[in-house]
Structures are given as C-alpha cells and as structure tokens.
NUDOSE-536802 format. One line per field, with one value per residue (C-alpha): residue number from 1; residue in one letter; z, y, x. Coordinates in Angstrom, 2 decimals, m for minus. Layout:
BEGIN
i c(NUM, ...);
aa c(A, ...);
zz c(Z, ...);
yy c(Y, ...);
xx c(X, ...);
//
This chain:
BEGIN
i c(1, 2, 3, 4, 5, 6, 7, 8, 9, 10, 11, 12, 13, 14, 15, 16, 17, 18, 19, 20, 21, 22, 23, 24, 25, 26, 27, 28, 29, 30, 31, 32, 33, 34, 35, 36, 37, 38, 39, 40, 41, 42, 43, 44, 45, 46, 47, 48, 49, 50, 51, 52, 53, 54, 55, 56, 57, 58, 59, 60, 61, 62, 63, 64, 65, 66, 67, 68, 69, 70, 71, 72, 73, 74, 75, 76, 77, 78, 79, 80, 81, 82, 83, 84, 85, 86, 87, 88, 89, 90, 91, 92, 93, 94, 95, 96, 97, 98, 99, 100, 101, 102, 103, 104, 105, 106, 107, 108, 109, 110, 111, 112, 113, 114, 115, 116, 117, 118, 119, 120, 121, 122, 123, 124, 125, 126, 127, 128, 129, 130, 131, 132, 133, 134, 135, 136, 137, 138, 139, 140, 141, 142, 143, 144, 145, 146, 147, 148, 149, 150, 151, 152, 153, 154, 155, 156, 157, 158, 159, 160, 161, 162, 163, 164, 165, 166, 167, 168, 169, 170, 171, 172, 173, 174, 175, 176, 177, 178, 179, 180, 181, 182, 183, 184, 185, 186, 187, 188, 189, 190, 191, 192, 193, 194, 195, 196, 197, 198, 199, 200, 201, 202, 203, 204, 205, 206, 207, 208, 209, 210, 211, 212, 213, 214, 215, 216, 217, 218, 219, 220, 221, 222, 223, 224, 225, 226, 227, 228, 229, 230, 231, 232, 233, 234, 235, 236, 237, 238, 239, 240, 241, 242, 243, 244, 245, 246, 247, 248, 249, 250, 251, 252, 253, 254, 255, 256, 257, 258, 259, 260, 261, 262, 263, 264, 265, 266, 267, 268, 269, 270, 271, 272, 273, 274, 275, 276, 277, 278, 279, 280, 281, 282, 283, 284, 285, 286, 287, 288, 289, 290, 291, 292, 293, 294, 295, 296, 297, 298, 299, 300, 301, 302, 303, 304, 305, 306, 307, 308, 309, 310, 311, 312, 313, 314, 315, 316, 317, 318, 319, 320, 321, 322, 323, 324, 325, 326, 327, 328, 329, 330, 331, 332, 333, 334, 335, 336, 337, 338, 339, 340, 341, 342, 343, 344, 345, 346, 347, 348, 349, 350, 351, 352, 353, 354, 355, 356, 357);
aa c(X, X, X, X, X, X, X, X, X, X, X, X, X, X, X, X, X, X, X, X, X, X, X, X, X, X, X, X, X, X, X, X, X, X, X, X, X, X, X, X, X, X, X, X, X, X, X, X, X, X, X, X, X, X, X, X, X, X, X, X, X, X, X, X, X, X, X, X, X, X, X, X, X, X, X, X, X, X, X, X, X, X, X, X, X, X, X, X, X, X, X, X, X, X, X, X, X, X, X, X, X, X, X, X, X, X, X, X, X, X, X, X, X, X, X, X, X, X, X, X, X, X, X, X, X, X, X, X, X, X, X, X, X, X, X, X, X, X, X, X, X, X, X, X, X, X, X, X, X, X, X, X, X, X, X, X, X, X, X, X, X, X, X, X, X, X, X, X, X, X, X, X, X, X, X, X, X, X, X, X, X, X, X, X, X, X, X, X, X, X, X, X, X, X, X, X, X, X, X, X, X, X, X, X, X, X, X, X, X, X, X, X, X, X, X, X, X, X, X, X, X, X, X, X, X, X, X, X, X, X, X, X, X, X, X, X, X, X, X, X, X, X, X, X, X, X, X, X, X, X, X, X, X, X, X, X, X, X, X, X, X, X, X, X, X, X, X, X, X, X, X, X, X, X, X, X, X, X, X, X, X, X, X, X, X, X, X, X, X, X, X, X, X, X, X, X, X, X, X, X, X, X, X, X, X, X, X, X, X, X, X, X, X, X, X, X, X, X, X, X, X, X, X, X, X, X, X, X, X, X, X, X, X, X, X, X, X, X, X, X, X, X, X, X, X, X, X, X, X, X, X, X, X, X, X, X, X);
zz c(5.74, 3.89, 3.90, 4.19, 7.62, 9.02, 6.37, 7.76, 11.42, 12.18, 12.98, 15.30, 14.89, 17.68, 17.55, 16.09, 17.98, 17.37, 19.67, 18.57, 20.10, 19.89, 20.50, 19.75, 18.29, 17.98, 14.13, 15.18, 13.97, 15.40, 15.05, 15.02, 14.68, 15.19, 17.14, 15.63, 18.65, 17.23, 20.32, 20.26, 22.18, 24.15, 23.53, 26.20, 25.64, 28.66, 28.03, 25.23, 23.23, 21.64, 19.16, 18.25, 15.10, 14.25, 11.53, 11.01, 8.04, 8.26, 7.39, 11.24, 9.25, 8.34, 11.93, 12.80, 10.37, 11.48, 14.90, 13.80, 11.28, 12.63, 10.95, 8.79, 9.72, 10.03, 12.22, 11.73, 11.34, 9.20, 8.40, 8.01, 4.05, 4.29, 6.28, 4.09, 0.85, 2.27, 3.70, m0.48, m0.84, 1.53, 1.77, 4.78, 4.41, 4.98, 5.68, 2.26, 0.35, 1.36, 0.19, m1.20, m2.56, 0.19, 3.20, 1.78, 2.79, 5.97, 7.22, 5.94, 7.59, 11.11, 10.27, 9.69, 12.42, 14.29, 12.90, 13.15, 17.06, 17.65, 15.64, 17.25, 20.80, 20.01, 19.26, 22.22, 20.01, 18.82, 15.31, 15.76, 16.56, 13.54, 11.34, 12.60, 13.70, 16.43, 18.30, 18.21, 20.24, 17.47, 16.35, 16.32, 15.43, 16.40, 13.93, 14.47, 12.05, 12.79, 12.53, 10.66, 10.60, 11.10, 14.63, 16.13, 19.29, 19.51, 18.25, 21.30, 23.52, 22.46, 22.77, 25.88, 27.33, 25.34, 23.79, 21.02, 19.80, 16.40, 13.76, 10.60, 9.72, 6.92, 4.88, 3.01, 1.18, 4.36, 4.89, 4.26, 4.86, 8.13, 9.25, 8.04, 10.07, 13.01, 12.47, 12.06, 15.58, 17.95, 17.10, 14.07, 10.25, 11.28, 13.57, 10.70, 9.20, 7.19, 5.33, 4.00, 0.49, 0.56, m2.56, m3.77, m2.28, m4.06, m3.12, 0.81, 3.50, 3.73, m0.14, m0.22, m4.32, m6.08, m5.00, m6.74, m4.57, m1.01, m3.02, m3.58, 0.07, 1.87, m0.32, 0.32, 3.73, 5.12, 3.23, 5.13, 5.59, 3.60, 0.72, 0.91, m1.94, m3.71, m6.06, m10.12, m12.64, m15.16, m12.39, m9.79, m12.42, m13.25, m8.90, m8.76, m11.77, m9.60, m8.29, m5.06, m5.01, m6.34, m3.38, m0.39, m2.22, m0.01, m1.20, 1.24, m0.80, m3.77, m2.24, m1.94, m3.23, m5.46, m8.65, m7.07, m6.90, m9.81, m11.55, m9.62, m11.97, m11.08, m8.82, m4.85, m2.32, 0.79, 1.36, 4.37, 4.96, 5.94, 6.84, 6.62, 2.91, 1.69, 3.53, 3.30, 5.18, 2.07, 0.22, 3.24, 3.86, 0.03, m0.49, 2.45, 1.37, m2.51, m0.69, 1.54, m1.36, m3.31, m0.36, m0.41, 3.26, 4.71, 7.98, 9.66, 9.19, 11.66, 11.32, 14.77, 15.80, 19.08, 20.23, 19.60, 16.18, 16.82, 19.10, 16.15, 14.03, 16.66, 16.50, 12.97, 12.58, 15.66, 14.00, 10.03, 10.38, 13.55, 12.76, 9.91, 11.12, 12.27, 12.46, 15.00, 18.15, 20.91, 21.32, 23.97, 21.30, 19.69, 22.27, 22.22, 25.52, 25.31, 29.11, 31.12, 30.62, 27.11, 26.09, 24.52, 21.14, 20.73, 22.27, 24.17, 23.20, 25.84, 24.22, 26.12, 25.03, 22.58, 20.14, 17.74, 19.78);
yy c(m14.25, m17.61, m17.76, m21.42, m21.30, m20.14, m21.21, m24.48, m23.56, m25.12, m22.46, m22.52, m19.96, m20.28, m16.25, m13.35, m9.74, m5.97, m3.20, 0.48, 2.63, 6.57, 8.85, 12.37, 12.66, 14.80, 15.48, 17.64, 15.02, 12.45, 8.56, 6.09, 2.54, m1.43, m3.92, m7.76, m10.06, m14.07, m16.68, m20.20, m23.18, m23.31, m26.34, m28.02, m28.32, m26.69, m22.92, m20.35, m18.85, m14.83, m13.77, m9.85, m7.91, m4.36, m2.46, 1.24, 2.21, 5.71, 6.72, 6.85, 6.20, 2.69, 1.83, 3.65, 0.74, m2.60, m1.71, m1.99, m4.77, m6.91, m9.13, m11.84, m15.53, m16.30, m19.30, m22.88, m24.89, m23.62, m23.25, m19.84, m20.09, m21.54, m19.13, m16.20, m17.83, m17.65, m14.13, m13.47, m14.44, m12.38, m8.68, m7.30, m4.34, m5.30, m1.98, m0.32, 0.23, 2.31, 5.44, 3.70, 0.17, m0.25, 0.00, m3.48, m4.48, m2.31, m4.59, m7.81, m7.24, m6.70, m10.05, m12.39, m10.82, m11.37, m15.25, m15.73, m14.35, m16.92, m19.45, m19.15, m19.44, m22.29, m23.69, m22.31, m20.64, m17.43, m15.89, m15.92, m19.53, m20.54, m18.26, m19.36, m15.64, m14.03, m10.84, m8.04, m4.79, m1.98, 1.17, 3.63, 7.22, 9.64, 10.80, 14.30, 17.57, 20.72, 22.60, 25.04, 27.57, 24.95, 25.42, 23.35, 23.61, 20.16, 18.96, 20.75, 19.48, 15.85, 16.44, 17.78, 14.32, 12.29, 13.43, 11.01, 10.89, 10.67, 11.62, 11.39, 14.78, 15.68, 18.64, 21.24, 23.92, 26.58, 24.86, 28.11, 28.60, 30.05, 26.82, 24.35, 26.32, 26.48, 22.27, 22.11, 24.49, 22.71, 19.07, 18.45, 17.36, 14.14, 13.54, 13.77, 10.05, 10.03, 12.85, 11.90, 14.49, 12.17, 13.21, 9.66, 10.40, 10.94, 12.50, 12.30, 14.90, 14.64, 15.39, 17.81, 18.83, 18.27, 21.47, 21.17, 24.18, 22.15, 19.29, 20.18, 22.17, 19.37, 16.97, 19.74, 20.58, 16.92, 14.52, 11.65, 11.79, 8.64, 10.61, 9.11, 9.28, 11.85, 13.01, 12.52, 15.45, 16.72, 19.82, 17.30, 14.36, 16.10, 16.43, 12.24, 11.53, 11.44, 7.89, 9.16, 10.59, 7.74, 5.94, 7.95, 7.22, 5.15, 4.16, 3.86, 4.70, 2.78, m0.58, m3.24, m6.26, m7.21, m6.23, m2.56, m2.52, m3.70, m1.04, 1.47, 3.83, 2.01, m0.50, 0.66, 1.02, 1.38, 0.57, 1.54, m2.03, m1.20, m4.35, m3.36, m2.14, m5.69, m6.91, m10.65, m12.50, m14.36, m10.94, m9.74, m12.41, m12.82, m9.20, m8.98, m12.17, m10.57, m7.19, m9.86, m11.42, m8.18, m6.44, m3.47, m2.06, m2.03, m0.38, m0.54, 2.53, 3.05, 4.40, 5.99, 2.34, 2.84, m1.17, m4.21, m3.45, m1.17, m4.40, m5.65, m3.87, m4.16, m7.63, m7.73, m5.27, m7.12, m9.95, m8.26, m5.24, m4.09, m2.06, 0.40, 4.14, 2.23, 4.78, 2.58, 4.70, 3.69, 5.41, 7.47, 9.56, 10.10, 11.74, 15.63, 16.47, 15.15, 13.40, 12.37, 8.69, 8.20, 4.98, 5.10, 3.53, 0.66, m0.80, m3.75, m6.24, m9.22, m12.73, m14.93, m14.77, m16.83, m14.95, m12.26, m9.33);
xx c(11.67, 10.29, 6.44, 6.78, 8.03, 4.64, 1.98, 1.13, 0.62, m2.78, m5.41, m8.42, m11.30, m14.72, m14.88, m14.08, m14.86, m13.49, m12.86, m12.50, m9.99, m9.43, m6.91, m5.19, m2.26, 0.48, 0.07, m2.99, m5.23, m7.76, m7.04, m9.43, m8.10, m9.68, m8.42, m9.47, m9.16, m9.72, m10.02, m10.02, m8.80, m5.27, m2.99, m4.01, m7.54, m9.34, m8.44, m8.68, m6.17, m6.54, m4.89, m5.16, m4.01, m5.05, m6.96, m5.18, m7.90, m7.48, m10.67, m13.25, m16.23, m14.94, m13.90, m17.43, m19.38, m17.36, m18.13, m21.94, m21.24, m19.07, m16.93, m18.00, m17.99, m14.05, m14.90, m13.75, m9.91, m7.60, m3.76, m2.55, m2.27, m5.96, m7.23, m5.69, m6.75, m10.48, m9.57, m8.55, m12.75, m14.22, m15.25, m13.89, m16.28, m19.87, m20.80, m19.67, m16.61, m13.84, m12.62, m9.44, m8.48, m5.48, m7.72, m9.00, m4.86, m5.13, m8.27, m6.93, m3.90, m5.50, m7.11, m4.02, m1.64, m4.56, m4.54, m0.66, m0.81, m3.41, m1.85, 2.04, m0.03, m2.08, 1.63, 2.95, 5.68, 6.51, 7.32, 11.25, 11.29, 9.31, 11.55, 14.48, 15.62, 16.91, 15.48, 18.03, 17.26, 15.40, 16.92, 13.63, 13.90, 11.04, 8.91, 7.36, 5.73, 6.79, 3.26, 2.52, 4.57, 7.18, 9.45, 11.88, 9.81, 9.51, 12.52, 13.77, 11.43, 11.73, 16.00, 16.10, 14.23, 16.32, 19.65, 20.46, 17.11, 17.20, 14.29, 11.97, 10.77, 7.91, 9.72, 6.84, 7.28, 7.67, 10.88, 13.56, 16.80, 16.05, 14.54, 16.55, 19.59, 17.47, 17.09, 20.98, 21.78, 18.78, 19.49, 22.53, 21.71, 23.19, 20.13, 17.42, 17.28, 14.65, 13.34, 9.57, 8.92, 5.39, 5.73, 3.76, 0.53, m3.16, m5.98, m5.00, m4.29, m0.89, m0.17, 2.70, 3.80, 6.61, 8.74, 12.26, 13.63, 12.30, 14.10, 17.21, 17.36, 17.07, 19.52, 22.19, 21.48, 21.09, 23.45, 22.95, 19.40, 17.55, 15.00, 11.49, 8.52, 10.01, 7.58, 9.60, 8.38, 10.26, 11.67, 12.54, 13.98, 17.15, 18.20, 17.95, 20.06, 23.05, 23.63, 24.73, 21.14, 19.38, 21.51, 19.43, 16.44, 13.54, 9.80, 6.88, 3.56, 3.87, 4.65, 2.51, 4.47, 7.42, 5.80, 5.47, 9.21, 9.93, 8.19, 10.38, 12.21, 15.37, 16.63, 16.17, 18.69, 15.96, 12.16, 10.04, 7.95, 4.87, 2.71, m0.79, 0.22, 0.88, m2.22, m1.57, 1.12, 2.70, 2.78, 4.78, 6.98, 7.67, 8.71, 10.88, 12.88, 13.33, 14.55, 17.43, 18.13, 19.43, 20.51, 18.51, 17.98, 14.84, 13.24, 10.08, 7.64, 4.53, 0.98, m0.13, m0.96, m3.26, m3.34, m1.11, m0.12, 2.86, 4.08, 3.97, 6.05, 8.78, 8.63, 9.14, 11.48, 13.52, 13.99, 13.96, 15.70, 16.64, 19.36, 17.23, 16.20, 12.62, 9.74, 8.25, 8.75, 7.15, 3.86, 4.60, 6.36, 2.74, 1.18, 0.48, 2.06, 5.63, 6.04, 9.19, 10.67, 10.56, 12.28, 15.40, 16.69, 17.53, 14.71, 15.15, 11.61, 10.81, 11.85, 10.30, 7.25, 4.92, 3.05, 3.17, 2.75);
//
C-alpha cells in the first residue's frame, strides 16, 4: 500500500465539526466515541463535499472535552502529506492531555481518514482506484467475551443465527478444562481464529497476566487458532520456543509502526493492523507495504467503532487483506441483545462508490 499513491491528493478545509455518539456494548461496558466530519467544496464548484473519520479514544472524558473544545483551526488548502505534516504540529487535545500517549494516534487518526474521505470525494474517486487495488468480499469473524464466569451462552446464541460463524475469543484465567470442552462441543476448535492472551497491555481494563497454565491450554486445545499479545516471562518463554508456536504468533498492542516490529523478539508471521494505532496515514500505509513485502499475514482488528470508522476498516481490509480472520464484524455483532439477520462472512462492500467510507 504505497503512501505515494494518495499523498498528493489536493485537500480543501472551510470547516471542521464533531459529533459524539454513545452506545452499550456487549463487553458489559459503555463506549463513547467522536465522529470528525471536515466539509468543503464539491468538484464542481457549487456544492460541498464531507468527509468523516472517527476518534475511538477510549477514555469518555476525552470525547466529553472535544465536544466543549472543539477542534483547532484545520481550515485552509492542503495535500494530504501537508495536511498531516501540520496535523504532526498540532495538539489535538485542547482540553488536557490524555490518560495515554496513543490516544494522541487514536485522535489524529479520526482526523486524516476524515481528510482522505474528503479528499477522494473532492476527486470524485475512491481509495481503491488511487491504490490501484481491487475490492474483494471480507472474511470477518465475530469477536465476543464470555462473562464472567465464562459460558458458551453466546457462542450458542450467535451459532444458532449464523452457522459458520467463526470467532475471536479473550481467554482468562477461569478458562478450565471444563470450558474449553464445552467451547469444542457448542461450536468446534476449528471455529476459534484468533485467540487474544492481551497479554501486552498496561495499566488498562482489559489486562489479563501472564498465566503459563491458560497458555499452554489453549495452544493444545486449539491448534489452529492464531496466538495474539502473548505476554513473554520467563514461565511463558519456554511454550513459544517452538517455531511451530512462534508460527501462530500475532501482535496487536505493541504496534505502531515498522520500528515496533522490528523490535519484536523475532521475526512475525501475523499482525492485527489497527489504524487508529499508527495515527498518521504514511505510518499506515508504510507499515502495511513492509508487512507485503516479507509476507507476513495481516488482518484487520476493530475497536467497538459506533460511526463510519468500522466502514472503514472494511474498506481497508477489502482491498489489504480480505482474506485474514478480520475482527471487523459488522456492528450488529456488538450489540447486547443478539437480533435476527446478522450478515454473513464474507462480506460483500458496495464498489461504486467514491470515498473512504
């Protein structure tokens, strides 16, 4: 995916706005995320152009102070490398730090996929077309907790609406025996993809520790499923020194750019891209071309977008990866009640459309 391709696109600014949406979700929790909407003038002179990206800053306070701060002045004509270098110079957070250094990438993101939607419409052309790429269909596979004390109850519930579904599930240490079996009999090993350990994560609520006996369950008992952010201590080193191991191995938290995987304790097979992580386009764009180039497989990995940006991530991941385990359900999946007419994977996206959404 070559920066270049998309850099120059001129860029027209007269206004800048934000809306804050809410929602419930069906990890038990409350999300709060932005929508950055940035309008100026069609192609043709007499109409406007908008072109919308979203913030997913998990912390509400944050969403809470841009809606009172706004954002600052983004107005005026730019390119899209312009327009991100002055993004580079700018605090996104009027209202007062964040609680960690990658919402800064979380906000900046919403910013320039808000700039490249208005930017492929004021060119009346859409992100494949400048890449040169074609839109496949997207592989998705559900992502879902289990509660606490884990069940399969919605495993069950989520199968018996759509058969082949296939999943991402958040292992913790009240995974037993008893449960994994009960996995294995309600929907098959072979449907659990992903397997998140989230064993990478600081100071945040979904911190689970290293737990070499919930390791090494899990590698035995699903032997396809791709390992995520396993936590490495000197209990959980000796279970990934098999290459076969190393092999399922995926990183989500730690990425943020090449030099983030090349300071990976050896050379990955997978990566979950997340977008807002790498905050600027060129970072994007730049790591997913060094991950082509060496063949390591990627898929797309969502964060309870409420507004355009999980559109988003199907667009990319249509025309990146389409055939990875995406955690980019649609959000129907989300919801706490699990309704009737779920879409089915691979999902078909619309491409004739201009845009990036």
């Amino acid at each position: 995916m070559e920066y270049e391709a998309i850099a120059d696109l001129p860029l027209t600014i007269e206004e800048a706005s934000t809306e804050r949406l809410e929602r419930e979700t069906s990890s038990e929790f409350t999300r709060v995320t932005t929508v950055v909407s940035l309008t100026g003038p069609a192609q043709n002179g007499d109409e406007t152009a908008t072109g919308r990206g979203e913030d997913v800053t998990y912390e509400t306070e944050d969403h809470d102070r841009l809606a009172e701060t706004g954002l600052p002045d983004l107005t005026g004509e730019w390119t899209i490398d312009s327009f991100s270098a002055r993004l580079g110079d700018l605090d996104l957070f009027p209202g007062g730090a964040p609680d960690r250094d990658v919402f800064r990438n979380y906000r900046r993101w919403g910013v320039e996929s808000a700039a490249l939607d208005l930017a492929l419409r004021q060119a009346e052309t859409d992100l494949g077309s400048e890449l040169d790429r074609t839109a496949e269909p997207v592989r998705f596979v559900a992502s879902t907790r289990l509660g606490e004390p884990p069940t399969t109850d919605r495993l069950e519930s989520l199968r018996e609406r759509v058969p082949d579904l296939e999943f991402k599930l958040d292992p913790i240490p009240a995974w037993d025996a008893e449960l994994v079996a009960a996995i294995d009999e309600a929907v098959g090993t072979e449907a659990v993809q992903i397997l998140d350990l989230k064993g990478q994560y600081e100071g945040t609520e979904v911190d689970v520790p290293a737990d070499p006996a919930l390791y090494e369950r899990v590698l035995e008992a699903f032997p396809e499923a791709v390992i995520e952010d396993p936590a490495l201590t000197d209990e959980t080193w000796p279970l990934f020194e098999d290459p076969a191991v190393r092999s399922r191995v995926s990183w989500d938290a730690p990425i943020h750019g090449i030099a983030d995987i090349e300071a990976l304790p050896w050379d990955p097979d997978w990566l979950n891209i997340k977008p807002s992580r790498f905050g600027s386009l060129e970072s994007l764009c730049e790591t997913i071309a060094y991950c082509d180039e060496r063949d390591v497989r990627l898929y797309g990995g969502g964060q309870f977008e409420l507004g355009v940006g999980r559109g988003q991530l199907q667009r990319l991941a249509s025309l990146c990866y389409p055939d990875g385990p995406n955690d980019i359900a649609p959000r129907a999946y989300n919801d706490l009640d699990i309704g009737d007419g779920l879409p089915r994977s691979p999902l078909e996206l619309s491409t004739d459309s201009v845009g990036f959404r």
